[in-house]
N, C-alpha and C positions, 0 to 999 in steps of 0.2 A: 407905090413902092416906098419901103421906107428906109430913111438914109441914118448909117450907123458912122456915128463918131470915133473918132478914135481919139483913144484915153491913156495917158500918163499914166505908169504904175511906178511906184514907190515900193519896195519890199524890206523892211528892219532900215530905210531911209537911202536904201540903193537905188537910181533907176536901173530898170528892168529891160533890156533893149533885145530884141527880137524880129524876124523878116514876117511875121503875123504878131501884130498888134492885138491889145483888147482895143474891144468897140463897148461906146455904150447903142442897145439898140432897146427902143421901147423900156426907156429908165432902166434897166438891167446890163451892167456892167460883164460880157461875154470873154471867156479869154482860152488861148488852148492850153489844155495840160501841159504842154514842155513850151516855156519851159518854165512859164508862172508856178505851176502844181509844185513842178518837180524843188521849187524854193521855198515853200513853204510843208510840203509832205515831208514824212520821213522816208516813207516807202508807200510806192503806187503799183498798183497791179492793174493794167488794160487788158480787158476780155474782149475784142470787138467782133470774134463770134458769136458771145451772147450776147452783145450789147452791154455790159458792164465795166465802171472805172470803180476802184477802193483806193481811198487815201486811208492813210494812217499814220500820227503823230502824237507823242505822248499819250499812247494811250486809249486816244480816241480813235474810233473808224467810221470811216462814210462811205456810203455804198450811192453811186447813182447809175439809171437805166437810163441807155439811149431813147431819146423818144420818149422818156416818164418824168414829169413834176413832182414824183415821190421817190424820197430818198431814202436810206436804212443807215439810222445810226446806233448801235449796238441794238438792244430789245425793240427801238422805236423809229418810227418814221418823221420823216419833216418833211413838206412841202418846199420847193426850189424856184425863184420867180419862173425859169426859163427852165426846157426840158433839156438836156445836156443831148449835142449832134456831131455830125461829122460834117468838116468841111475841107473840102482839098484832101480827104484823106488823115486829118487829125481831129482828134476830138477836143468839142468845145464845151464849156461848163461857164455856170453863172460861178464868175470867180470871189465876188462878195461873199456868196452865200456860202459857198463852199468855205470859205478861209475863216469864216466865223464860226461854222460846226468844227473846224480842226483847234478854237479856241482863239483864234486871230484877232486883233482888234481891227477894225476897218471904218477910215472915215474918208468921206467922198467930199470934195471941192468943186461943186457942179462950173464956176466962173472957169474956173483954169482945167477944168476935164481931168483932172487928176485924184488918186485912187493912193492911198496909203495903206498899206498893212504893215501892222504891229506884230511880229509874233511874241508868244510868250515866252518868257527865260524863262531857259530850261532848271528844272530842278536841282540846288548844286549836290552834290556829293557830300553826303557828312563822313566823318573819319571821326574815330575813336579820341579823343585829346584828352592827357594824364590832368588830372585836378591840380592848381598852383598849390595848392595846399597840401597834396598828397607827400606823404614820407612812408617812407617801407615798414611794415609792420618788424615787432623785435624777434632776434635771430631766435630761436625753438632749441633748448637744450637736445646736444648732441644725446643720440639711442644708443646701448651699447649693444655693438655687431655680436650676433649669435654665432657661441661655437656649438659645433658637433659635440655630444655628451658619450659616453663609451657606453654600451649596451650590452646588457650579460645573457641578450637573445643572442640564438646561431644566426648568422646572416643569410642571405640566399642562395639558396642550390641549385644546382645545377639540373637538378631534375625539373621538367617543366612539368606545370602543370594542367590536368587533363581538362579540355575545352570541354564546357556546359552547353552543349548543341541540345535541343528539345527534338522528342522522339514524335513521330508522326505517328499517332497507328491510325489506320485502314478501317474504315467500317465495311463488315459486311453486309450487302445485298442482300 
């Protein structure tokens, strides 16, 4: 039988405290998706009738199968120490490896059983900002407003005129 450790997590320098811990079992650091996933994912989708979890963050997506050591991350696949299961009813995932395809940094302290993930700052927002240097270009000589000129045509009558409807003809048989 082999006996699983239980492992410190660390998340952006939080601990992570939960009624199911990560274990390390067989060097692979195990953890459930909630609520480890749900702190580092942006958005998680659990299928556990087809056996599938998708995380997704900046970007990136990860696709693993219950019961499969291959994963789908956009066009390609990666190999997972551990096949992602159910335990008690929640699903468990090699939480390393996962948090490294969502871009994570992750360093492991085998002495102290403890497990740090880094995520990555997010993108900042850029905004538009005027040049220090900028001055407004010079004002455009005023246009002079057009008058109406008087017209030695008749203006329009009242008679309307007749609509240009195209005539159908009929071929004969």
């Amino acid at each position: 039988m082999i006996q699983a450790l239980v492992v410190t997590v660390l998340i952006d320098g939080s601990l992570v405290a939960t009624s199911m811990p990560a274990t390390l079992v067989s060097g692979t650091i195990a953890a459930p998706v909630d609520p480890f996933l749900q702190l580092i994912a942006r958005r998680i989708s659990v299928d556990v009738e087809h056996g599938r979890v998708t995380f997704e963050r900046d970007g990136r997506c990860l696709t693993e199968a219950l019961g499969s050591r291959a994963a789908l991350t956009g066009r390609s696949s990666r190999s997972l120490p551990i096949a992602p299961y159910l335990r008690d009813g929640r699903v468990i995932i090699p939480l390393a490896a996962t948090a490294r395809a969502l871009g994570a940094t992750v360093t492991y302290d085998a002495r102290a059983r403890r497990v740090e993930i880094q995520l990555p700052a997010a993108a900042p927002l850029t905004t538009a900002s005027p040049a220090r240097d900028w001055t407004p270009p010079p004002a455009l000589p005023a246009k002079p407003t057009p008058r109406p000129v008087p017209s030695t045509q008749a203006g329009p009558t009242a008679i309307p005129r007749p609509r240009r409807t195209p005539i159908l003809l009929q071929a004969d048989d």
